[in-house]
Gaussian input, Z-matrix of N, CA and C with variables (Angstrom, degrees):
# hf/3-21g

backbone

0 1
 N
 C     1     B1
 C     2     B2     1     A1
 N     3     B3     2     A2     1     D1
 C     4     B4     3     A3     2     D2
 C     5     B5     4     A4     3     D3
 N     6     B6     5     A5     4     D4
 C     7     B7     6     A6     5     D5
 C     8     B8     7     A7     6     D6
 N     9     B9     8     A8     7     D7
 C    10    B10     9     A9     8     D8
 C    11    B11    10    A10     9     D9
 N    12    B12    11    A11    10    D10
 C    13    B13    12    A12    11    D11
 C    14    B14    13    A13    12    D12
 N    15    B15    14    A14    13    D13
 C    16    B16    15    A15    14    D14
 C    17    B17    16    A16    15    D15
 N    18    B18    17    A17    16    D16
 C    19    B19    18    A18    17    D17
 C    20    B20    19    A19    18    D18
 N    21    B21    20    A20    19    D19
 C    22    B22    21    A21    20    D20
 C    23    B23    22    A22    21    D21
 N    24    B24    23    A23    22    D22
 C    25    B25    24    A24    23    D23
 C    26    B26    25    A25    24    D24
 N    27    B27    26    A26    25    D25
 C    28    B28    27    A27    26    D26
 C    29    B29    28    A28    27    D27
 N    30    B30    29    A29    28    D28
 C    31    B31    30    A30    29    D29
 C    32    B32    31    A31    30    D30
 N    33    B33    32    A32    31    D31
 C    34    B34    33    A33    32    D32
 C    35    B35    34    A34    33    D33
 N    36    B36    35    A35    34    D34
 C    37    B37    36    A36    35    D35
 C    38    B38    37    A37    36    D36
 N    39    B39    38    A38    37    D37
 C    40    B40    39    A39    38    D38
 C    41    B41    40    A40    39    D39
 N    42    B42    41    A41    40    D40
 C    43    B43    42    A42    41    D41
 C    44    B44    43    A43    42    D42
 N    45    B45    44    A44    43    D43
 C    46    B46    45    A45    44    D44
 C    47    B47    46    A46    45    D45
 N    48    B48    47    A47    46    D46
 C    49    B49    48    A48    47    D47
 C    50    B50    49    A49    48    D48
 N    51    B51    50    A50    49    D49
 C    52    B52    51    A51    50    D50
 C    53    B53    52    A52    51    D51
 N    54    B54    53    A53    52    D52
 C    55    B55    54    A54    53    D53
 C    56    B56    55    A55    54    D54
 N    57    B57    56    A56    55    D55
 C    58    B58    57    A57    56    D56
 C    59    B59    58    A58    57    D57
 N    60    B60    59    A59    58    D58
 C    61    B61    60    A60    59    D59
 C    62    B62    61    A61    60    D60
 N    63    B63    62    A62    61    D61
 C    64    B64    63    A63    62    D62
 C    65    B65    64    A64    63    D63
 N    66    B66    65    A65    64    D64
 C    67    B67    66    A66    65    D65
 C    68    B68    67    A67    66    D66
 N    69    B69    68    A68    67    D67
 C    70    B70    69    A69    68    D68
 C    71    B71    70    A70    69    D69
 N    72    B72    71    A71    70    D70
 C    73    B73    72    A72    71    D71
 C    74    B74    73    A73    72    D72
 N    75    B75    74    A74    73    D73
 C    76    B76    75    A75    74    D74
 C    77    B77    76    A76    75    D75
 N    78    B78    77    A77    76    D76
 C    79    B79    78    A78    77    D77
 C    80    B80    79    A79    78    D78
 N    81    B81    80    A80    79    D79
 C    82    B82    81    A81    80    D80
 C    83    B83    82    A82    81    D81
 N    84    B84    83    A83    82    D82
 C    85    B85    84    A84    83    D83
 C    86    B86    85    A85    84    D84
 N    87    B87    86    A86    85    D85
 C    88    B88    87    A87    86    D86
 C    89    B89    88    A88    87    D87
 N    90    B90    89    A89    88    D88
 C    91    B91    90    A90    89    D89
 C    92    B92    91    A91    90    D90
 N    93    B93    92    A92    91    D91
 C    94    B94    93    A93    92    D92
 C    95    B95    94    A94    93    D93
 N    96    B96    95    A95    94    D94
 C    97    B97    96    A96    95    D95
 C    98    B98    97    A97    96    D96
 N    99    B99    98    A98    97    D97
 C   100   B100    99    A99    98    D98
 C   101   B101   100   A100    99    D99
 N   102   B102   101   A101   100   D100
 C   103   B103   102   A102   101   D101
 C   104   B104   103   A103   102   D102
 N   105   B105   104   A104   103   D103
 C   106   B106   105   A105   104   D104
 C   107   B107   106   A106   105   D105
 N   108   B108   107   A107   106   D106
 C   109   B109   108   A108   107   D107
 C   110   B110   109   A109   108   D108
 N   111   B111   110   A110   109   D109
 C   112   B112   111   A111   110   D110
 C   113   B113   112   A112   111   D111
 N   114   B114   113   A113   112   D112
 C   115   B115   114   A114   113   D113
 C   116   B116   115   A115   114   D114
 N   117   B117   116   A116   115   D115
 C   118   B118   117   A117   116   D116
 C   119   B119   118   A118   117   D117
 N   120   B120   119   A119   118   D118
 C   121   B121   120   A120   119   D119
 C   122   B122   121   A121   120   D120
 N   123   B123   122   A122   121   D121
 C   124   B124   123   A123   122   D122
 C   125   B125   124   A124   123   D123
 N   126   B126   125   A125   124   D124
 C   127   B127   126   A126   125   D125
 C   128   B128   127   A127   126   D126
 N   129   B129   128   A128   127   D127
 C   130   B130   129   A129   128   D128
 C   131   B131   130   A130   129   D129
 N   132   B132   131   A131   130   D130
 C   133   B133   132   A132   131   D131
 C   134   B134   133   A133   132   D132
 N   135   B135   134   A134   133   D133
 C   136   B136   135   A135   134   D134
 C   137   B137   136   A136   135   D135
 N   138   B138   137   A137   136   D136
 C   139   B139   138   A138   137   D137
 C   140   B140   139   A139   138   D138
 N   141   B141   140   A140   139   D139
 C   142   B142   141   A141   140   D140
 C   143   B143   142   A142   141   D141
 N   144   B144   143   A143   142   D142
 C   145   B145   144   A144   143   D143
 C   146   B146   145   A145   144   D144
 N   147   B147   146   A146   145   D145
 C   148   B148   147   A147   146   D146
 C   149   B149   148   A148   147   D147
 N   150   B150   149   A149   148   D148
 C   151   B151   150   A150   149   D149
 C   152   B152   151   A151   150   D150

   B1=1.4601
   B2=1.5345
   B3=1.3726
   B4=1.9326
   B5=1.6645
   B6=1.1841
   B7=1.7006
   B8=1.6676
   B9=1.8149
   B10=1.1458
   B11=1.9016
   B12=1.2785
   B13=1.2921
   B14=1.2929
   B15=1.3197
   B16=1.9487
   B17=1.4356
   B18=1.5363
   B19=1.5846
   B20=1.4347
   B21=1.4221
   B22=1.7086
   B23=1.8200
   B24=1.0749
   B25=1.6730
   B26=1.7112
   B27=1.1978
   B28=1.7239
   B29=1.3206
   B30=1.3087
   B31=1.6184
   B32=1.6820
   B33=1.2742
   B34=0.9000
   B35=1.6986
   B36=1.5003
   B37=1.3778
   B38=1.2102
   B39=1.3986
   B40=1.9018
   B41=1.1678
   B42=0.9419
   B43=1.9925
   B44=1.8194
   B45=1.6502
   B46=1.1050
   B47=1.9020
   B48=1.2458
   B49=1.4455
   B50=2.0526
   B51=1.5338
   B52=1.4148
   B53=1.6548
   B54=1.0444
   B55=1.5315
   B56=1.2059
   B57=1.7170
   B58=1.4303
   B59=2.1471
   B60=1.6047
   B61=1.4990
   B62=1.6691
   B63=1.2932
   B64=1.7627
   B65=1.8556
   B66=1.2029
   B67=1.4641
   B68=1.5970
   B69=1.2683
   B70=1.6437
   B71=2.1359
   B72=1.6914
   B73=1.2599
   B74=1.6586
   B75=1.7629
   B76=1.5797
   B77=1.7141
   B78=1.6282
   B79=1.3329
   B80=1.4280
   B81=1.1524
   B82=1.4279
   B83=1.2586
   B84=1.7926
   B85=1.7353
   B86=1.6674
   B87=1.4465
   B88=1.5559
   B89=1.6802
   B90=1.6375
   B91=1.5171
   B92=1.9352
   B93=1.3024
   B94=1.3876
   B95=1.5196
   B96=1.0091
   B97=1.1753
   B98=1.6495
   B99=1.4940
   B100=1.8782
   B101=1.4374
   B102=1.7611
   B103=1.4312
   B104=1.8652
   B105=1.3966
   B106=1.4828
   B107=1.5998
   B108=1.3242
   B109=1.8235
   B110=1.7770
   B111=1.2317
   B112=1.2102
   B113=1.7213
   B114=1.4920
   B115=1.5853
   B116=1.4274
   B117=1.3523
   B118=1.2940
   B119=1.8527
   B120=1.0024
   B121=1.8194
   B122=1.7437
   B123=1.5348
   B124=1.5588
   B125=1.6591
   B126=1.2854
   B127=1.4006
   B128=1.5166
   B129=1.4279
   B130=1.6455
   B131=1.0824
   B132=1.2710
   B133=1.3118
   B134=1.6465
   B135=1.8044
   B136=1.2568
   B137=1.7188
   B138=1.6352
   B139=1.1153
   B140=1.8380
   B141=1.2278
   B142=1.1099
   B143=1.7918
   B144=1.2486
   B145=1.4369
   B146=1.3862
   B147=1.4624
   B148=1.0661
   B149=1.0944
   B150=1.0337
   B151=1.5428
   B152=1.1160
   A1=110.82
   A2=107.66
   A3=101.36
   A4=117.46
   A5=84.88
   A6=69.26
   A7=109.65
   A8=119.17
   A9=137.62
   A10=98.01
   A11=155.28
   A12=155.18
   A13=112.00
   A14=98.51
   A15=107.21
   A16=98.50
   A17=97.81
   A18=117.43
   A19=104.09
   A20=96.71
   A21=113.80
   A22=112.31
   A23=105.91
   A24=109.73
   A25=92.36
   A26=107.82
   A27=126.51
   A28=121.85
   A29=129.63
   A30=93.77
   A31=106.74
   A32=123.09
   A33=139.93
   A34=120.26
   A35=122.85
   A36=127.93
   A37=123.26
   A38=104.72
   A39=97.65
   A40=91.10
   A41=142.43
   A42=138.38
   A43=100.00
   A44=102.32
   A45=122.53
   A46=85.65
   A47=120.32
   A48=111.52
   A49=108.06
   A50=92.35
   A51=96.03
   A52=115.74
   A53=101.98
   A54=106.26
   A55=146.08
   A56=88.64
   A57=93.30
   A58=99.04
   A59=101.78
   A60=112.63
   A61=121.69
   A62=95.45
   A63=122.14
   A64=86.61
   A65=109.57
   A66=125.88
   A67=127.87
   A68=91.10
   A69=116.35
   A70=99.08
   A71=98.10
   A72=126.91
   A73=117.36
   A74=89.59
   A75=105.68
   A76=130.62
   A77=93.88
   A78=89.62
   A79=114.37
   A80=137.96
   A81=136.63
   A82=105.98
   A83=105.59
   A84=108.67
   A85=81.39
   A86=137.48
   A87=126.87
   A88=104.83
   A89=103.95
   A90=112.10
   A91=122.40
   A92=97.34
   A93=95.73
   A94=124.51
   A95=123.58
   A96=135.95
   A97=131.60
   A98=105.22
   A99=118.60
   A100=112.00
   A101=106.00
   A102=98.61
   A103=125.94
   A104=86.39
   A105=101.95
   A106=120.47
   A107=93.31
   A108=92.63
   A109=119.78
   A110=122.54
   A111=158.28
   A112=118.25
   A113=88.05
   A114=121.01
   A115=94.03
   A116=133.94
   A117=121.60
   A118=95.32
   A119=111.69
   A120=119.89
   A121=96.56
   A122=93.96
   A123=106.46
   A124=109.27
   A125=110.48
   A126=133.89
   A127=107.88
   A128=116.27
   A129=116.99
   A130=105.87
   A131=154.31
   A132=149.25
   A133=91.84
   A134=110.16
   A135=125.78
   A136=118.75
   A137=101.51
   A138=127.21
   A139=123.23
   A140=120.13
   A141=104.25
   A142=113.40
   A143=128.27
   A144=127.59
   A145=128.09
   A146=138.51
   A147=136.87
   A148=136.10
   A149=168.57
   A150=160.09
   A151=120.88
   D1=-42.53
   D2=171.80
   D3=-81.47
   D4=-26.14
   D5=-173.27
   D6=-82.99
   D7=-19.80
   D8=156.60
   D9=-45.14
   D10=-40.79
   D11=-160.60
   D12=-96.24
   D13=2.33
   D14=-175.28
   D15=-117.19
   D16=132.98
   D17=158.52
   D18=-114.70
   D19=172.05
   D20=161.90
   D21=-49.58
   D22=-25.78
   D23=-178.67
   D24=-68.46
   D25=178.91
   D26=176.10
   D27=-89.35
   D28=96.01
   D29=-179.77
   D30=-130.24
   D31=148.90
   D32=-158.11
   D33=-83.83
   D34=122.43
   D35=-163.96
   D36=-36.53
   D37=-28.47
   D38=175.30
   D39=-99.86
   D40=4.59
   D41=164.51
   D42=-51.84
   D43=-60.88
   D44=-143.09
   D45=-85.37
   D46=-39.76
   D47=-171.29
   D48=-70.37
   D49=-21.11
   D50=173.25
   D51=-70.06
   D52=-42.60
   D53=176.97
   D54=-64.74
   D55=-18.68
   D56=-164.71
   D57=-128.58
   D58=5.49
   D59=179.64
   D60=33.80
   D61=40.43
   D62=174.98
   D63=-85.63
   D64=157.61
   D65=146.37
   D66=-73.96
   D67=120.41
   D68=-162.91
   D69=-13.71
   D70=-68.58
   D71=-176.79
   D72=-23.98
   D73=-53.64
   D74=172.56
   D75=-67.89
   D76=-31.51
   D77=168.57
   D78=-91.50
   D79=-11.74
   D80=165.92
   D81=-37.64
   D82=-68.09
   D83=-143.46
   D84=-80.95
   D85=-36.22
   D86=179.41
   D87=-36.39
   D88=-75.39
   D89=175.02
   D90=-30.44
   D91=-39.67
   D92=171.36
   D93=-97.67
   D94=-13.62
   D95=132.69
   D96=-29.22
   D97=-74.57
   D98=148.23
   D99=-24.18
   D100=-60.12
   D101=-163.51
   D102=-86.83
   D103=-13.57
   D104=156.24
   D105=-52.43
   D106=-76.39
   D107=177.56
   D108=-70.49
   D109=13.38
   D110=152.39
   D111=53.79
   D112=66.93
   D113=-169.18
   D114=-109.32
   D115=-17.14
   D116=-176.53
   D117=-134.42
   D118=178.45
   D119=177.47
   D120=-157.91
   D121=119.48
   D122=166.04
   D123=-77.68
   D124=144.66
   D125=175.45
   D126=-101.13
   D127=177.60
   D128=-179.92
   D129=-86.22
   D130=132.68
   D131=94.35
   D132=169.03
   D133=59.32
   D134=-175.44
   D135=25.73
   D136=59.90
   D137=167.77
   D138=-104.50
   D139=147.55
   D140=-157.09
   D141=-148.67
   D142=129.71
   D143=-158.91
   D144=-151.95
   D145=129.05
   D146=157.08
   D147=9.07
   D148=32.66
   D149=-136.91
   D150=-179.54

């Protein structure tokens, strides 16, 4: 479901917690999780994207 809310565009962590009405907490460690196995790449200003 989060990584389903991500495009190649940027979108921003409470973008993605808005969208997808997960708890903040859960989509954090998901998001870092993503970017660990490195299906997603964080941007500056806790922005977050596809790639």
């Amino acid at each position: 479901k989060i990584y389903d809310c991500l495009s190649t565009e940027p979108l921003h962590v409470e973008q993605v917690i808005a969208e997808t009405n997960l708890a903040p907490g859960l989509v954090n460690a998901t998001l870092i999780s993503l970017r660990l196995k490195g299906l997603i790449r964080q941007l500056p200003g806790s922005m977050f994207a596809k790639g």
